[in-house]
N, C-alpha and C positions, 0 to 999 in steps of 0.2 A: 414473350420472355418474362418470368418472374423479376417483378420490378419493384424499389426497393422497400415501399410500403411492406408488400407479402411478404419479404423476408422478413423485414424487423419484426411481424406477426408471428412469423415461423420459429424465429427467434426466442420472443417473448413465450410460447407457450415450452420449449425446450428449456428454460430458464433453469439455476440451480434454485433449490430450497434458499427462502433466504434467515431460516432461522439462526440465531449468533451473527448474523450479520450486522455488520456497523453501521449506525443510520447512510453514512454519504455512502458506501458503496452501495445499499440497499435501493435507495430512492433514487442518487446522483446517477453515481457511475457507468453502473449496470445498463441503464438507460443509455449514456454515452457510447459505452461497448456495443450496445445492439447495434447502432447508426452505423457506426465505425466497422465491425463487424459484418453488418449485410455490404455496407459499401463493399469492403475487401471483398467479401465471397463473390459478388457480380462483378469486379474486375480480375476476377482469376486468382487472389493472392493467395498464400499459403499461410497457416497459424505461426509456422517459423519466422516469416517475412512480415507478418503484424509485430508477432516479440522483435525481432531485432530494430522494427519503427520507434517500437515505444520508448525501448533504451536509447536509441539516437537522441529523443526528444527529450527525454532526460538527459541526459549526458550533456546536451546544448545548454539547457538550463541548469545546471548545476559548474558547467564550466563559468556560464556568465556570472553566477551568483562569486564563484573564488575569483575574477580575474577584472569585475568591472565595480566601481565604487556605486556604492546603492544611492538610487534615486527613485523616482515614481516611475519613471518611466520601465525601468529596470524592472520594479515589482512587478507590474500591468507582465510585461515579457515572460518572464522567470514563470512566474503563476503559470500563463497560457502555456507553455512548455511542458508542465510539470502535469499541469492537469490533460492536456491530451495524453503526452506518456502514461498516465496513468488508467487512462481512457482506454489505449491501445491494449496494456496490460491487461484490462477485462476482456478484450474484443478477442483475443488469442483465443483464448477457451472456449468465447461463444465459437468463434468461428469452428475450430476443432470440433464442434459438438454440432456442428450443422452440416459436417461433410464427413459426416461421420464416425465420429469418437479422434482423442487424440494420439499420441507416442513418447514411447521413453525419456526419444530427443526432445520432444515440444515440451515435455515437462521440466525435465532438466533445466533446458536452458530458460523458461520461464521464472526457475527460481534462482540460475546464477544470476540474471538483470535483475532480479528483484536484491538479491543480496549484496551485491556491488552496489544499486546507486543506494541503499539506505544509509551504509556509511560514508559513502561521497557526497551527498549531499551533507549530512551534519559536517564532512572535514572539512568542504567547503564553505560552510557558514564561520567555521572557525577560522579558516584561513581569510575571508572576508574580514570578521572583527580586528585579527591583527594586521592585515595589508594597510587597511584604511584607518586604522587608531580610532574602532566610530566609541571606545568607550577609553577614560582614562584608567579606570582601575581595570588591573588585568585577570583580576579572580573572573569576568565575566567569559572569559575564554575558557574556565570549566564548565561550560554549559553545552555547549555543543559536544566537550568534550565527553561528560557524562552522557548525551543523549548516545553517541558514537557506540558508548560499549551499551546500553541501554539494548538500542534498539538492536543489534547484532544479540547479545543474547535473548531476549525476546523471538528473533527472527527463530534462532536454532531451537527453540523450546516450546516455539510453534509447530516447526518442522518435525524434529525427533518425537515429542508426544504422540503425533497422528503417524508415527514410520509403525512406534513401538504396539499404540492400540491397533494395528493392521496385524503385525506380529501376532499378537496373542488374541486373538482375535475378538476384539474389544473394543471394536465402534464406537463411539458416542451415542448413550440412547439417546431417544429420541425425547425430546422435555415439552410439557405442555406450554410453556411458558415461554418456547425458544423463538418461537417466533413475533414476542411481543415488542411492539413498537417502541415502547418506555425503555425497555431492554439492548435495542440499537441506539436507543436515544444518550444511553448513559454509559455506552461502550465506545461512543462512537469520536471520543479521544484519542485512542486508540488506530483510530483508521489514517493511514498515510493520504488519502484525502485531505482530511481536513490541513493536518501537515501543512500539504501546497496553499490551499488558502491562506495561510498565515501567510506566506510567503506577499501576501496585498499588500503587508505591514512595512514588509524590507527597506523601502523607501526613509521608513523613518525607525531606525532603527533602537531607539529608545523605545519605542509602544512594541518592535516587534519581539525585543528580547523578551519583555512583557509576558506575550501570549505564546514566544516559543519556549521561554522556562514554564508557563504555567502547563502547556503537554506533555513539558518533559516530567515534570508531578504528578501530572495523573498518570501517564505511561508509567513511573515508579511505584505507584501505586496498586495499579494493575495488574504488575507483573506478580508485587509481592505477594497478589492474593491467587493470581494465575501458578505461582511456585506451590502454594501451600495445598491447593487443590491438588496440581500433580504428586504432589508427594504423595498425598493419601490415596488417590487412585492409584498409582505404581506401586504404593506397599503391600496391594491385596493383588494386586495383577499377576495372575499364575499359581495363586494357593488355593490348595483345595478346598472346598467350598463342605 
């Protein structure tokens, strides 16, 4: 019987392209996925019943992060929660892609768990800052709240771009440069990986506000230049040439 080494090999060499990829899913995750991944295919599991694991495990950690006052211990948990969930999330695709492509359903619902916990996690951070009063001034409760609408449109602007270049049939070429390291390196703010990481910080929630507004700035900043890119590609999308 194929034993879990040869899958994760099996795995590895079906892999996606990882150009545009963000450093942690590029190097981290994707690695995670595979394990996770061969495990599921050798015990039978289905790419639907990997997605609905990952969002449990999110959904545990992000309940704890709104309902229990932050401590170390809490971080350490919350973290681990957040990063399998998110581990799981890659695992879905490999696995789908090793038993043979995936489905409507497995995509779908891949991207309602993804869009649910990205603003449950930030409402949850927010509802932590006000349950536990961890700051006195309350402007810090715009932070999660701008990450909220942030990361939701970000989400759908990701989403609708690659509906619309499928549409008109307008791919992303292919770039020389897309696969460059320096390129995940400096994108790699952006990745809801790193996200979870921060979450080490929770515990002390002065250092963590720190580093999760310092995301939510470069996420603002990403975006703004991710906006100005799509414009100009969608104003030439469909005219004749």
């Amino acid at each position: 019987m194929t034993g879990l080494k040869d899958t994760v090999a099996r795995l590895s060499r079906a892999q996606k392209p990882s150009a545009g990829t963000p450093a942690y899913s590029r190097f981290v995750n994707r690695r995670i996925g595979r394990v996770l991944a061969a495990a599921a295919y050798l015990a039978g599991r289905t790419p639907n019943q990997v997605s609905l694991a990952s969002g449990f495990c999110s959904l545990v950690g992000i309940v704890l992060v709104a309902t229990v006052r932050p401590s170390w211990w809490l971080a350490l948990v919350v973290t681990a929660l957040l990063v399998l969930g998110y581990g799981l999330d890659s695992a879905d695709g490999q696995l789908a892609r090793l038993r043979g492509g995936g489905s409507p359903l497995g995509e779908w619902l891949d991207h309602m768990i993804d869009a649910v916990k990205i603003v449950l996690l930030h409402s949850a951070v927010l509802i932590s800052f006000y349950r536990f009063d961890a700051f006195s001034n309350h402007l810090v409760l715009l932070v999660p709240l701008a990450y909220v609408c942030l990361s939701s449109v970000l989400f759908f602007g990701l989403i609708l771009i690659d509906q619309l270049r499928r549409r008109h049939g307008a791919a992303a070429k292919p770039n020389e440069r897309g696969d460059s390291v320096v390129k995940s390196l400096l994108i790699a703010p952006t990745d809801y990986g790193v996200l979870c990481l921060v979450f080490l910080a929770f515990g002390a929630p002065s250092v963590f506000v720190v580093l999760y507004g310092a995301l939510l700035l470069l996420n603002a900043l990403f975006l703004a230049a991710a906006i100005g890119k799509w414009y100009r590609e969608m104003a030439v999308l469909g005219v004749p040439a």
